[in-house]
Biopython code that builds the backbone (N, CA, C, O; Angstrom):
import numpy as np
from Bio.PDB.StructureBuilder import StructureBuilder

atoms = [
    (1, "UNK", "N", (0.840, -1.178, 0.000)),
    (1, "UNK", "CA", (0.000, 0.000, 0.000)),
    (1, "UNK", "C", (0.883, 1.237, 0.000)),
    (1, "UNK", "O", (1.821, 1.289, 0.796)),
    (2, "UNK", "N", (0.633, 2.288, -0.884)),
    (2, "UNK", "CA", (1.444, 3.589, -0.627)),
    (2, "UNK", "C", (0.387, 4.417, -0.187)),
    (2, "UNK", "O", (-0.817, 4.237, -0.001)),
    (3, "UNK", "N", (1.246, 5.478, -0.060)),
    (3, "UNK", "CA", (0.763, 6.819, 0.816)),
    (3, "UNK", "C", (0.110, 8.139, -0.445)),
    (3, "UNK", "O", (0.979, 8.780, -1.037)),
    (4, "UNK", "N", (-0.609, 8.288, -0.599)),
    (4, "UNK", "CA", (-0.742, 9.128, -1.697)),
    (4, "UNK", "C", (0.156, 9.223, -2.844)),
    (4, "UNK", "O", (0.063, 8.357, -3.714)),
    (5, "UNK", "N", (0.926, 10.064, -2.950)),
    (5, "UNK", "CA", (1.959, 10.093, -4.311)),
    (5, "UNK", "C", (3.428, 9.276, -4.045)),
    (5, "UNK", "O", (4.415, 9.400, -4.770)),
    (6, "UNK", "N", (3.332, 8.292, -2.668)),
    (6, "UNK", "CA", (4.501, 8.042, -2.424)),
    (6, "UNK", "C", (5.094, 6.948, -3.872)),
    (6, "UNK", "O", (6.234, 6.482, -3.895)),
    (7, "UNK", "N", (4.326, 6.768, -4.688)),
    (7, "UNK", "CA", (4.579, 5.207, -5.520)),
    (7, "UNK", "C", (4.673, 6.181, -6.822)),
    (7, "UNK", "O", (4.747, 5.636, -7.923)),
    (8, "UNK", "N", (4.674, 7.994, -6.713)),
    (8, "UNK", "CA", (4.499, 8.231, -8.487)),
    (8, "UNK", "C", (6.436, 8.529, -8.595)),
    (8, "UNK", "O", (7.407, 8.873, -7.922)),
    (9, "UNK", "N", (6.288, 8.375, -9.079)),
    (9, "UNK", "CA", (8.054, 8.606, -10.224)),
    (9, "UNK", "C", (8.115, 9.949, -11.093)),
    (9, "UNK", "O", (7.108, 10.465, -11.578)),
    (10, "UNK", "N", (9.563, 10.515, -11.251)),
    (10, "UNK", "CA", (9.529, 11.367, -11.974)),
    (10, "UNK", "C", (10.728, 10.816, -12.157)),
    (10, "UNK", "O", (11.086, 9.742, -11.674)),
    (11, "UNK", "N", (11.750, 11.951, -13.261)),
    (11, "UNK", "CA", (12.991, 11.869, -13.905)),
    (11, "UNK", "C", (13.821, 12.636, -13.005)),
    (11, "UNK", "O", (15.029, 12.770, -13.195)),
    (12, "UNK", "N", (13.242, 13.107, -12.095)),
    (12, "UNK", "CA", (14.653, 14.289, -10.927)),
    (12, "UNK", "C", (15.292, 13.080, -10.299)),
    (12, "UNK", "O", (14.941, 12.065, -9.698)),
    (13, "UNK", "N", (16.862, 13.909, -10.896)),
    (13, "UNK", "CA", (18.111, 13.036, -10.208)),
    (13, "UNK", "C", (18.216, 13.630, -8.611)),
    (13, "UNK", "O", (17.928, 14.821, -8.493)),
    (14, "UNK", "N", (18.609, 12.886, -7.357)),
    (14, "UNK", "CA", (19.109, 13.399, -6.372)),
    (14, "UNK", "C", (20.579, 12.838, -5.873)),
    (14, "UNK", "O", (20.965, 11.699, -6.136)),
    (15, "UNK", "N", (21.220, 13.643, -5.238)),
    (15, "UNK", "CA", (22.932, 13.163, -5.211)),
    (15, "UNK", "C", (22.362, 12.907, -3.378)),
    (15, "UNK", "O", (22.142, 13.893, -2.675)),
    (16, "UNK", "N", (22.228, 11.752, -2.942)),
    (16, "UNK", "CA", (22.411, 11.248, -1.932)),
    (16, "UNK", "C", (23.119, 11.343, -0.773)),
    (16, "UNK", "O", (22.779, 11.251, 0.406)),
    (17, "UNK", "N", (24.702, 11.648, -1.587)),
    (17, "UNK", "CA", (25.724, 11.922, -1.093)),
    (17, "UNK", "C", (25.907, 13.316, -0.221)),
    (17, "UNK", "O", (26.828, 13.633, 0.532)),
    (18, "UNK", "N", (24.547, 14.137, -0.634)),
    (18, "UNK", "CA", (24.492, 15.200, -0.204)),
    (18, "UNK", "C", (24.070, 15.594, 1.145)),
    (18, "UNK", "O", (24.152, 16.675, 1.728)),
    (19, "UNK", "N", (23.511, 14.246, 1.567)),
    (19, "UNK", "CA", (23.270, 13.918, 3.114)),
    (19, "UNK", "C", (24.334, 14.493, 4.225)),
    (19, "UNK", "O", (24.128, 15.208, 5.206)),
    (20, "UNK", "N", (25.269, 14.053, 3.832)),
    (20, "UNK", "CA", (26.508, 13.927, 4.769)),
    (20, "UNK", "C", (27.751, 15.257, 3.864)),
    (20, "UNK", "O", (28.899, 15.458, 4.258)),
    (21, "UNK", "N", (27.230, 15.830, 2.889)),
    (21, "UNK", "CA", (28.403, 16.905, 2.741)),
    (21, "UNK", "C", (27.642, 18.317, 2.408)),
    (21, "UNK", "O", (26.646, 18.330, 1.685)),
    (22, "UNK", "N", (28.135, 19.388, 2.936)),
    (22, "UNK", "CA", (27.802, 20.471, 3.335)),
    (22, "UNK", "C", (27.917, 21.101, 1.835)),
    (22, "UNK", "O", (27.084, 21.956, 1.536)),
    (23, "UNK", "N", (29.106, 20.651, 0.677)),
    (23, "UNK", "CA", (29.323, 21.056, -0.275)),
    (23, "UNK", "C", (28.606, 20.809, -0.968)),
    (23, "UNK", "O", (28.184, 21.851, -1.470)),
    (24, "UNK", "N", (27.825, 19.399, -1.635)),
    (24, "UNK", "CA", (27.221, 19.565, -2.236)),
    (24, "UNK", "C", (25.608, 19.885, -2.017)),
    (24, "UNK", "O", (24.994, 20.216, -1.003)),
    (25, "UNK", "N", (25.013, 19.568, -3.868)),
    (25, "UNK", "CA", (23.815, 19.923, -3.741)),
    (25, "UNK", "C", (22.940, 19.145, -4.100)),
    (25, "UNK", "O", (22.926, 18.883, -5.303)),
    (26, "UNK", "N", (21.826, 18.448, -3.146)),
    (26, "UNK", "CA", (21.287, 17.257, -2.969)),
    (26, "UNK", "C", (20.205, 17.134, -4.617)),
    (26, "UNK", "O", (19.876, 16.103, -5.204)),
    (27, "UNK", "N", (19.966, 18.198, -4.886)),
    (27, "UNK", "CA", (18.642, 18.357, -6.057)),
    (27, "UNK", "C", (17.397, 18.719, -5.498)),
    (27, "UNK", "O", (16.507, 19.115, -6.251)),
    (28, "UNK", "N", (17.153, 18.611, -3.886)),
    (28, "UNK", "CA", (15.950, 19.244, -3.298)),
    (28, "UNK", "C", (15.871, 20.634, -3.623)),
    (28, "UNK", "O", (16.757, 21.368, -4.061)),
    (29, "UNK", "N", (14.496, 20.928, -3.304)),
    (29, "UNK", "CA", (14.426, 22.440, -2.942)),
    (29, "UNK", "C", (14.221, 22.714, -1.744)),
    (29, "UNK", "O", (13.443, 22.284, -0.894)),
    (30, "UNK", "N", (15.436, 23.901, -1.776)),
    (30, "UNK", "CA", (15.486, 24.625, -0.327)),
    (30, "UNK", "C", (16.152, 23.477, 0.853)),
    (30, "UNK", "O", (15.793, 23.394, 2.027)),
    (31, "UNK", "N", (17.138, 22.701, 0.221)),
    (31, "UNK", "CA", (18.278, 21.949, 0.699)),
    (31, "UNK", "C", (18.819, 22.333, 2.028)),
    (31, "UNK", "O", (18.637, 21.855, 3.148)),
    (32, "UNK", "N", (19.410, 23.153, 1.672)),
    (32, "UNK", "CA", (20.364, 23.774, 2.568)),
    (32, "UNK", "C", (19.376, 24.122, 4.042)),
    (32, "UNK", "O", (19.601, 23.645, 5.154)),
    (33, "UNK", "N", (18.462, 24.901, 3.752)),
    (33, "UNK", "CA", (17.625, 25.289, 4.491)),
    (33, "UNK", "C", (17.068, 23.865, 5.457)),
    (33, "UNK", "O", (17.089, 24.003, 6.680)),
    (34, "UNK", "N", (16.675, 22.784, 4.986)),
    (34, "UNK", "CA", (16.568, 21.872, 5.441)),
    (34, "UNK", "C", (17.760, 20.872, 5.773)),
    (34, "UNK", "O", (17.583, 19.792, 6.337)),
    (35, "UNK", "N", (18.695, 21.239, 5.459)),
    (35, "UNK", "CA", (19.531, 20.536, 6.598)),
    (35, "UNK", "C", (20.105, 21.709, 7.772)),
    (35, "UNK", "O", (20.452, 21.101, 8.785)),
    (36, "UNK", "N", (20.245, 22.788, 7.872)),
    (36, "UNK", "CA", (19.878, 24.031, 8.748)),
    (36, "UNK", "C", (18.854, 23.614, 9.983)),
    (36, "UNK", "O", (19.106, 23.244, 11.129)),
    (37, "UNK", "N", (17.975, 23.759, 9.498)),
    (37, "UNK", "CA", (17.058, 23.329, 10.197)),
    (37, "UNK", "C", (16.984, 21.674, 11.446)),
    (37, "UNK", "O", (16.645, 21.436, 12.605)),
    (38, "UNK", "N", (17.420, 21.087, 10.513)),
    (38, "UNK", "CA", (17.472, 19.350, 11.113)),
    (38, "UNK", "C", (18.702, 20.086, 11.854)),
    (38, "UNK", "O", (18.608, 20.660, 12.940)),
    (39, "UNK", "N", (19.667, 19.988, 11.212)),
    (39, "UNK", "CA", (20.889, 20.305, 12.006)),
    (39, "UNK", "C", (20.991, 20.735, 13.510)),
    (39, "UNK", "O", (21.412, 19.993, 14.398)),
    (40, "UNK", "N", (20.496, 22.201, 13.714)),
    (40, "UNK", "CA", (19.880, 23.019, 14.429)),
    (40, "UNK", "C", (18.827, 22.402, 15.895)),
    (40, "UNK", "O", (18.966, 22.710, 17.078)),
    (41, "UNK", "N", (17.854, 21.513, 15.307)),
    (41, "UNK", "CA", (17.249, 20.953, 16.016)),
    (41, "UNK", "C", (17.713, 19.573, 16.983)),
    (41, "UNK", "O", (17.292, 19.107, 18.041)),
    (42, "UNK", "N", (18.779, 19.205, 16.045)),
    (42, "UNK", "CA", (19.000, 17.639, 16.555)),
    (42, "UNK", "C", (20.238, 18.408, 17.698)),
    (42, "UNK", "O", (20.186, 18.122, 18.894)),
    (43, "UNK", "N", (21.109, 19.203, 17.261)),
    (43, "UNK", "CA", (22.159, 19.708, 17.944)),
    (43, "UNK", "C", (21.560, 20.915, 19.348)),
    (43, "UNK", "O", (22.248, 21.567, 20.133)),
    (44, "UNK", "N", (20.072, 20.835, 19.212)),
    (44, "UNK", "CA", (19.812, 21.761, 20.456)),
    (44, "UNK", "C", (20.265, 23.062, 20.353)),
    (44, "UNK", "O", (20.497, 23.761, 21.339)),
    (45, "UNK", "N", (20.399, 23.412, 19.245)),
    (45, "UNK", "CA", (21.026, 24.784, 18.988)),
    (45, "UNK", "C", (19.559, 25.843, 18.887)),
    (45, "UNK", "O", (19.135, 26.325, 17.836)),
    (46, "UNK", "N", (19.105, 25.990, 19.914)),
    (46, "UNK", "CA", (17.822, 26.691, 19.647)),
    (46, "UNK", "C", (17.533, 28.254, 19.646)),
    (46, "UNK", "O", (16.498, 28.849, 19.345)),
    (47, "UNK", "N", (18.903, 28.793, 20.125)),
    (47, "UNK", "CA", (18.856, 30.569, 19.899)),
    (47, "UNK", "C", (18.959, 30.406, 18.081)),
    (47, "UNK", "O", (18.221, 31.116, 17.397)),
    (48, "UNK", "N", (19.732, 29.622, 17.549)),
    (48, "UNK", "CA", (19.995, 29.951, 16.209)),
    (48, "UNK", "C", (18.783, 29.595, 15.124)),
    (48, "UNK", "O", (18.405, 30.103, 14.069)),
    (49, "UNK", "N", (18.253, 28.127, 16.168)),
    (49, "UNK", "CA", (16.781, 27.764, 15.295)),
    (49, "UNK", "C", (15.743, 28.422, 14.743)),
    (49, "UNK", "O", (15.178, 28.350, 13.652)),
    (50, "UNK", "N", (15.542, 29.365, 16.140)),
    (50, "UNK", "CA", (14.434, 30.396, 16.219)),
    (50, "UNK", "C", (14.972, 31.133, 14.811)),
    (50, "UNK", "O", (14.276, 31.070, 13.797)),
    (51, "UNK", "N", (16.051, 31.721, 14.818)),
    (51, "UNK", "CA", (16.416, 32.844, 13.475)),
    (51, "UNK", "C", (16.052, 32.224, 12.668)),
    (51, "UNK", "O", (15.112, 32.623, 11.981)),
    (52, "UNK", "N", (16.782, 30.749, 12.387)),
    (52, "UNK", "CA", (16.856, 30.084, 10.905)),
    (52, "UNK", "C", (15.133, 29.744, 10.569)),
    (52, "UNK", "O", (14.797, 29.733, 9.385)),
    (53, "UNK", "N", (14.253, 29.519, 11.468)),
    (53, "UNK", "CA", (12.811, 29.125, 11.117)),
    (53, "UNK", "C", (12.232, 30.192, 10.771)),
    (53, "UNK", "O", (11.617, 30.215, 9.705)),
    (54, "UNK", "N", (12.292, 31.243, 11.541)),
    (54, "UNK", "CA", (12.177, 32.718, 10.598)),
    (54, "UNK", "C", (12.496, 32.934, 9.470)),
    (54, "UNK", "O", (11.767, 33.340, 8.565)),
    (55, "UNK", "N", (13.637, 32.675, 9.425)),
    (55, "UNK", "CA", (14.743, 33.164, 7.787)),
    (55, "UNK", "C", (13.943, 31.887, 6.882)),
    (55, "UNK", "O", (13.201, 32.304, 5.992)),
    (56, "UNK", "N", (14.016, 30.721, 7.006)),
    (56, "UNK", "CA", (13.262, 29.438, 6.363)),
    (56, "UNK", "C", (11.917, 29.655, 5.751)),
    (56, "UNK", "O", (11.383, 29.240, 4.723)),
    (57, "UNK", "N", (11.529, 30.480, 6.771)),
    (57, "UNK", "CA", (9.493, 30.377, 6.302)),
    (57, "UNK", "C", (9.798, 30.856, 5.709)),
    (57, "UNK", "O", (9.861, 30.190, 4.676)),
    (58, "UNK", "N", (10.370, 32.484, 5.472)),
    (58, "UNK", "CA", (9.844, 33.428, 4.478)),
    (58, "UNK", "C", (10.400, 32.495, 3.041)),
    (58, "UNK", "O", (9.593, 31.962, 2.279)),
    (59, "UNK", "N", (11.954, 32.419, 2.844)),
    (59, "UNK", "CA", (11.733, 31.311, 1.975)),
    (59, "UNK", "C", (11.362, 30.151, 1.405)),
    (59, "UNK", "O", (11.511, 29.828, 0.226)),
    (60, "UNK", "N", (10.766, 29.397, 2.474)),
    (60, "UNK", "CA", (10.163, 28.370, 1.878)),
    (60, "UNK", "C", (8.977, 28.074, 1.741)),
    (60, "UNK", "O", (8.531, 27.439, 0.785)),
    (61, "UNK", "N", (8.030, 28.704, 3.127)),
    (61, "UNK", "CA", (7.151, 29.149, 3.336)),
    (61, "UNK", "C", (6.840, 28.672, 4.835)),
    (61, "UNK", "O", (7.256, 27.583, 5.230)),
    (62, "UNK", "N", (6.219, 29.383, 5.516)),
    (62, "UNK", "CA", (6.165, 28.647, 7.456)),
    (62, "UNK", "C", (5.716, 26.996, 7.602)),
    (62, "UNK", "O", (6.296, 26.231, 8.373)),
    (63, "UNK", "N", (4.605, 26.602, 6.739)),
    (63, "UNK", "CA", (4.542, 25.058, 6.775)),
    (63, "UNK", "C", (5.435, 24.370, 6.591)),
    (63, "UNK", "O", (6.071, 23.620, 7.333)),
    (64, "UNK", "N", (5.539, 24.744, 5.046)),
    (64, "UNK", "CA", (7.095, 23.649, 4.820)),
    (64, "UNK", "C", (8.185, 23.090, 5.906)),
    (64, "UNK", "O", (8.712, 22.001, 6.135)),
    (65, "UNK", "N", (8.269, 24.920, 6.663)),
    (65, "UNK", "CA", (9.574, 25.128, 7.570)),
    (65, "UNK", "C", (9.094, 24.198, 8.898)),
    (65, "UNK", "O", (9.862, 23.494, 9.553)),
    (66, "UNK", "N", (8.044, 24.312, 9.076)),
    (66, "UNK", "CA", (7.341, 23.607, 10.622)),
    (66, "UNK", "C", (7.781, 21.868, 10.062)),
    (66, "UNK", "O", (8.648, 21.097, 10.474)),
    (67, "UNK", "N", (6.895, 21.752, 9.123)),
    (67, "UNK", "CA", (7.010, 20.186, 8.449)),
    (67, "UNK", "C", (7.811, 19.753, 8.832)),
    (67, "UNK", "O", (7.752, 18.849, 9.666)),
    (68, "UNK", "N", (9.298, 20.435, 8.174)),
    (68, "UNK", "CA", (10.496, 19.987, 8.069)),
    (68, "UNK", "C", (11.183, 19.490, 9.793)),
    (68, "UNK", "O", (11.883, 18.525, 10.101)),
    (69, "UNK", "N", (10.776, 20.302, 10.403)),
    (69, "UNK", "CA", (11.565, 20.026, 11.884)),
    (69, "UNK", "C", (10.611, 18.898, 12.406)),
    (69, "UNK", "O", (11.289, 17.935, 12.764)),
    (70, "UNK", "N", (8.663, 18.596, 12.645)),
    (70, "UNK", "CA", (8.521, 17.795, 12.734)),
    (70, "UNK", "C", (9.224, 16.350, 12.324)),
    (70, "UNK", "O", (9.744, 15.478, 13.021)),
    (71, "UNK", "N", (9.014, 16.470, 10.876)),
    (71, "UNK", "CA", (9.902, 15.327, 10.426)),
    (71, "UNK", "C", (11.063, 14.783, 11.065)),
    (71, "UNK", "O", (11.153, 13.611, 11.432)),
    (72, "UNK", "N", (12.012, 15.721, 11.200)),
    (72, "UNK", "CA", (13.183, 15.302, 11.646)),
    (72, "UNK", "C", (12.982, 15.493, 13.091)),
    (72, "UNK", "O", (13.899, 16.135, 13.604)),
    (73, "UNK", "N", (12.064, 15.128, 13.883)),
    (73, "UNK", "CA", (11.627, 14.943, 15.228)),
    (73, "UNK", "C", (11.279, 13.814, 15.431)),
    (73, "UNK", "O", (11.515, 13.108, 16.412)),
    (74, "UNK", "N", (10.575, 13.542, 14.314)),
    (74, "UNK", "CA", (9.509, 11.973, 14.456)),
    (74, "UNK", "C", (10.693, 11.033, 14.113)),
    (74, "UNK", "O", (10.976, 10.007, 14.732)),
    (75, "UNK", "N", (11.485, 11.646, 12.798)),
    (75, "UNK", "CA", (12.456, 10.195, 12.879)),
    (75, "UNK", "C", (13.122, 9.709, 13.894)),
    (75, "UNK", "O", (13.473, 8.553, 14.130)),
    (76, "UNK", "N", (13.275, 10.728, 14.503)),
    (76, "UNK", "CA", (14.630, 10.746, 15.781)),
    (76, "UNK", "C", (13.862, 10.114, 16.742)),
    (76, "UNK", "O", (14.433, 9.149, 17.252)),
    (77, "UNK", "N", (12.829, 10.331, 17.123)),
    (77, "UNK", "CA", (12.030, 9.306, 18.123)),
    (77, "UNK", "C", (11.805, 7.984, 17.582)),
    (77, "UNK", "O", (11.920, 6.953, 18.246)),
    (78, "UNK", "N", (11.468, 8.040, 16.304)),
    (78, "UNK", "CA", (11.234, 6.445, 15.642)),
    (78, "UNK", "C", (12.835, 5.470, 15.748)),
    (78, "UNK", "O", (13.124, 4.307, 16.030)),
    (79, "UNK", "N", (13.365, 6.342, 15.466)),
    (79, "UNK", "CA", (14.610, 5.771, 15.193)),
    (79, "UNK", "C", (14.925, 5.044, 16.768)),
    (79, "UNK", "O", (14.713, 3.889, 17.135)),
    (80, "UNK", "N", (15.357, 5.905, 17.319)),
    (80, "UNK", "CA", (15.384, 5.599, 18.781)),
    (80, "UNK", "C", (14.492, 4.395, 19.500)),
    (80, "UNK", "O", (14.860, 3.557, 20.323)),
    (81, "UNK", "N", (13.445, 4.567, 19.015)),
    (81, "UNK", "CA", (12.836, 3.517, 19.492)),
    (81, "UNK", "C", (12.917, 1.848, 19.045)),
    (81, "UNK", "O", (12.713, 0.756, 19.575)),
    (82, "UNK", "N", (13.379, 2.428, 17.633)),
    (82, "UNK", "CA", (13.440, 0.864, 17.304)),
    (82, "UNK", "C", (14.870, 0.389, 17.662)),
    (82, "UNK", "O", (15.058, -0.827, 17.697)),
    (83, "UNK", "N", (15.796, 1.148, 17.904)),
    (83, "UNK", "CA", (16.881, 1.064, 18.460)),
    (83, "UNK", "C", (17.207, 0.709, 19.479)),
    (83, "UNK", "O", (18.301, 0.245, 19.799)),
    (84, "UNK", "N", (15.749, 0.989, 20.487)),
    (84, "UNK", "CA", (15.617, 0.695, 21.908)),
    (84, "UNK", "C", (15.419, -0.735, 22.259)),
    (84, "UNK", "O", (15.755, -1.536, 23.131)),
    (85, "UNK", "N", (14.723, -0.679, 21.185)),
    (85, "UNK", "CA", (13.950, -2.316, 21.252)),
    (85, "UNK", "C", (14.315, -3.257, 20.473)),
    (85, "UNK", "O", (13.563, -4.202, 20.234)),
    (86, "UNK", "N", (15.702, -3.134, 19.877)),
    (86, "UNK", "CA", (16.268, -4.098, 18.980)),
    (86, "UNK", "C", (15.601, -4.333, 17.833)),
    (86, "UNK", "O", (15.379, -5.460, 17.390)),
    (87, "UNK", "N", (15.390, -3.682, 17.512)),
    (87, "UNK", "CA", (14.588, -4.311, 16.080)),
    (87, "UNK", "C", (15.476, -4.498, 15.003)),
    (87, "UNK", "O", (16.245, -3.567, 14.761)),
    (88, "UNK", "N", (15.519, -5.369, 14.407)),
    (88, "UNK", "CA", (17.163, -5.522, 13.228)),
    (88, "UNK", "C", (16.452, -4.946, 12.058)),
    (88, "UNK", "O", (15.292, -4.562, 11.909)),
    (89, "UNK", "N", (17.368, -4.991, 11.359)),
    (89, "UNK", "CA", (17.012, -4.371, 9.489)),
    (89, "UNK", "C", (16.926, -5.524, 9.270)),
    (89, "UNK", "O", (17.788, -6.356, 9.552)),
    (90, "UNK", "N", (15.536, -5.803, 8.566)),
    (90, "UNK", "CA", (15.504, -7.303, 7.870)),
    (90, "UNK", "C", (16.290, -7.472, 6.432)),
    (90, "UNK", "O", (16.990, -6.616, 5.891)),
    (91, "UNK", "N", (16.012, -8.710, 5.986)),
    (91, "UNK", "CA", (17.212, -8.689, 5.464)),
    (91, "UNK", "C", (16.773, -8.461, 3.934)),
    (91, "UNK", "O", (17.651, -8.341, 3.079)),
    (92, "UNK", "N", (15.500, -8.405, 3.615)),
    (92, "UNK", "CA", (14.765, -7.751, 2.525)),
    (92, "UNK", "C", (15.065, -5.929, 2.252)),
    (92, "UNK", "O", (15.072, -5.318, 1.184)),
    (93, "UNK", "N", (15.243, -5.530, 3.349)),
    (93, "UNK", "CA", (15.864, -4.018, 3.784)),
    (93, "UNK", "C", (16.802, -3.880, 3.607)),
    (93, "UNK", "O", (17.042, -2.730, 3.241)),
    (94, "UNK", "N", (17.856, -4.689, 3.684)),
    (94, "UNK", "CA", (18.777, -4.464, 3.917)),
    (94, "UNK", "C", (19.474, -4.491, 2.421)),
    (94, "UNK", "O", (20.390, -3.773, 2.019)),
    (95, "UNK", "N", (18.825, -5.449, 1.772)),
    (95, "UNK", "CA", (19.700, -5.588, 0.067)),
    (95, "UNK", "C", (19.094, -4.437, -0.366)),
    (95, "UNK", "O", (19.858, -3.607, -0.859)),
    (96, "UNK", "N", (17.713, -4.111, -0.307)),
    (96, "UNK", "CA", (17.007, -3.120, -0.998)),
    (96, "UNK", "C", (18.004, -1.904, -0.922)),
    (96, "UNK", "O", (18.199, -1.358, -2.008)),
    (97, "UNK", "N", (18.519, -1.500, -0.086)),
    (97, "UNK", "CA", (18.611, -0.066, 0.761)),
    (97, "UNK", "C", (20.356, 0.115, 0.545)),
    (97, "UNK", "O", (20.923, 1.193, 0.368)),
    (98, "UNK", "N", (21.092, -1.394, 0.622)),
    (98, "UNK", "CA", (22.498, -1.057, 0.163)),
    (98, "UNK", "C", (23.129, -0.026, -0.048)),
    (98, "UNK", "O", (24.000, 0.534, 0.618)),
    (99, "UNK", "N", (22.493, 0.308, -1.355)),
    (99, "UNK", "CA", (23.304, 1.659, -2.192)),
    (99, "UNK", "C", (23.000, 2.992, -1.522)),
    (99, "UNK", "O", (23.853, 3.876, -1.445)),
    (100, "UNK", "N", (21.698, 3.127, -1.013)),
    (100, "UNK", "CA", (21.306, 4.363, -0.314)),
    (100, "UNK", "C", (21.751, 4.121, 1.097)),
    (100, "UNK", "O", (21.423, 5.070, 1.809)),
    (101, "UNK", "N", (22.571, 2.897, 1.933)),
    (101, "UNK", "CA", (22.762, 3.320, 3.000)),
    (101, "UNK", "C", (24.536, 3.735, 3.429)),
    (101, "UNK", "O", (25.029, 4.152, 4.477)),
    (102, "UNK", "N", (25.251, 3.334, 1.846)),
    (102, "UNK", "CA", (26.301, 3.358, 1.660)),
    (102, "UNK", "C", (26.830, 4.900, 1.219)),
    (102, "UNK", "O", (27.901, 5.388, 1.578)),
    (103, "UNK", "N", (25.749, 5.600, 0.288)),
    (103, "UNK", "CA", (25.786, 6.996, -0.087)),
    (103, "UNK", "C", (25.490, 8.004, 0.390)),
    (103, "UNK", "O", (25.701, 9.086, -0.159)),
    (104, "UNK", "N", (24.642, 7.787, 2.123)),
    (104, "UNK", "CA", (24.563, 8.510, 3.190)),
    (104, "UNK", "C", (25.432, 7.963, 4.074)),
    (104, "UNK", "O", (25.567, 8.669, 5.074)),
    (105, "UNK", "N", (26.138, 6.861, 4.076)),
    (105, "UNK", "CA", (26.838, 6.502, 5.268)),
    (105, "UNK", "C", (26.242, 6.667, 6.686)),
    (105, "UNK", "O", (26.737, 7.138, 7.710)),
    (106, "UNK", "N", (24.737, 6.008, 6.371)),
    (106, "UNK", "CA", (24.045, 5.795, 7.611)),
    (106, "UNK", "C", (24.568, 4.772, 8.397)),
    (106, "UNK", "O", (24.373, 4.793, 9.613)),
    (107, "UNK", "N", (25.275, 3.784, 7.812)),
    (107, "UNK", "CA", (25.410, 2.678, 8.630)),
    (107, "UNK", "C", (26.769, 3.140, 9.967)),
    (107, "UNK", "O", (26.918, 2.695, 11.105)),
    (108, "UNK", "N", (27.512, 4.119, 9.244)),
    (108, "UNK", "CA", (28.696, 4.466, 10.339)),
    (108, "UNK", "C", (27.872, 5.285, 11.450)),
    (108, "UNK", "O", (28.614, 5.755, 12.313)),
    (109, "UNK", "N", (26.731, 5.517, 11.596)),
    (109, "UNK", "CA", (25.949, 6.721, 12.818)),
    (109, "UNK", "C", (26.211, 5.905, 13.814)),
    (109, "UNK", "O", (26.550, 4.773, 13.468)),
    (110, "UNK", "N", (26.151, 6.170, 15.202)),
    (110, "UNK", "CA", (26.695, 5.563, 16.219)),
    (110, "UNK", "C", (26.203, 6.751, 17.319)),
    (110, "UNK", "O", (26.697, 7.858, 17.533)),
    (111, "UNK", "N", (24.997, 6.062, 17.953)),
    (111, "UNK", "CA", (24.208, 6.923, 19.124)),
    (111, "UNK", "C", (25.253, 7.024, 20.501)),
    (111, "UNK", "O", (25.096, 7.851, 21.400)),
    (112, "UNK", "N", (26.050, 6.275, 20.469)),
    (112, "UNK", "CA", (27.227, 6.457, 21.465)),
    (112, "UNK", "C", (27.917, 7.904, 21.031)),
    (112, "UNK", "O", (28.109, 8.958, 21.638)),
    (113, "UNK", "N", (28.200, 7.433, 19.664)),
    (113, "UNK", "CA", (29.386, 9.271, 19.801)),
    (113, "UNK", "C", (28.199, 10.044, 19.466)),
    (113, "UNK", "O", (28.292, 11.124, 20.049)),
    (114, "UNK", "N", (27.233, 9.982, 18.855)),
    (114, "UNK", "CA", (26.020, 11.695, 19.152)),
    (114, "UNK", "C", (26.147, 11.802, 20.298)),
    (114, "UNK", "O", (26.794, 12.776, 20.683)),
    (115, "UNK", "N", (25.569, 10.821, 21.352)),
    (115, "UNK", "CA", (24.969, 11.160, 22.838)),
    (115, "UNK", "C", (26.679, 11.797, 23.518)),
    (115, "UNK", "O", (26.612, 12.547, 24.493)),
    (116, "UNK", "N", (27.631, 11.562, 23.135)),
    (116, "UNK", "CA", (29.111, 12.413, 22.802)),
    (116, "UNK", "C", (28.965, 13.614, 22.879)),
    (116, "UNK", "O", (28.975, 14.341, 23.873)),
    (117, "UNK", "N", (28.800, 13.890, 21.620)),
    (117, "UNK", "CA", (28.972, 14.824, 20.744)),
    (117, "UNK", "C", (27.894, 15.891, 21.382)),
    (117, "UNK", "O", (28.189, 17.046, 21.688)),
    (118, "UNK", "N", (26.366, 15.193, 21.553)),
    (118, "UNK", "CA", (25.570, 16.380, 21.950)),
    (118, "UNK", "C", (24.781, 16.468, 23.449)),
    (118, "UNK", "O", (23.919, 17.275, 23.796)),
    (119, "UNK", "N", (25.222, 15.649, 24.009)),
    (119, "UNK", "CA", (24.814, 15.601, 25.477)),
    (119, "UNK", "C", (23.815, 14.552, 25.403)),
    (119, "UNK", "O", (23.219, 14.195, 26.420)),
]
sb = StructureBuilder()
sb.init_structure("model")
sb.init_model(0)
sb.init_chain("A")
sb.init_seg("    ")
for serial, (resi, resn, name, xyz) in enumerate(atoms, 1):
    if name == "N":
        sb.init_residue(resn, " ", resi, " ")
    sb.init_atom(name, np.array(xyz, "f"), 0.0, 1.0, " ", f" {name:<3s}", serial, name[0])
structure = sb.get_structure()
């Protein structure tokens, strides 16, 4: 079952790689702004959030900008949770996802050095 338009296709390329480097440019719109944002939020940086969600709406527009930090709220709890509770990557996931988990280099994340890194 998909989610509304989650199953339609188009021809836009995205560079993946753009996850994890500041240089490039992923093919989203309003990229930057959205990793700003995630950034910002996951790092507790919240004097700077407040500016950047300001500066964000007007360009992207205030929903988008709200969206965007939900999102990267819900994953971080989802994530966590299944993390909590062991849940493995099955192994249907796991071939599927290969190339996209190799071109974000999700698999090197390590909640030991965040909880490090950000308290």
């Amino acid at each position: 079952m998909l989610l509304r338009a989650s199953g339609e296709r188009d021809n836009t390329t995205y560079d993946l790689h753009a996850v994890t480097s500041d240089d490039l440019d992923s093919g989203v719109a309003h990229s930057q702004w959205l990793r700003t944002l995630t950034e910002q939020a996951i790092t507790g940086d919240w004097g700077n959030l407040a500016v950047s969600l300001a500066t964000a709406s007007c360009a992207m527009g205030e929903q988008q900008a709200v969206d965007a930090l939900t999102v990267a709220a819900a994953f971080n709890g989802i994530t966590r949770v299944a993390d909590a509770t062991g849940i493995p990557l099955d192994d249907n996931t796991a071939a599927v996802t290969a190339d996209l988990r190799a071109a974000t280099r999700i698999d090197e994340f390590d909640y030991a050095v965040k909880s490090g890194r950000y308290g």
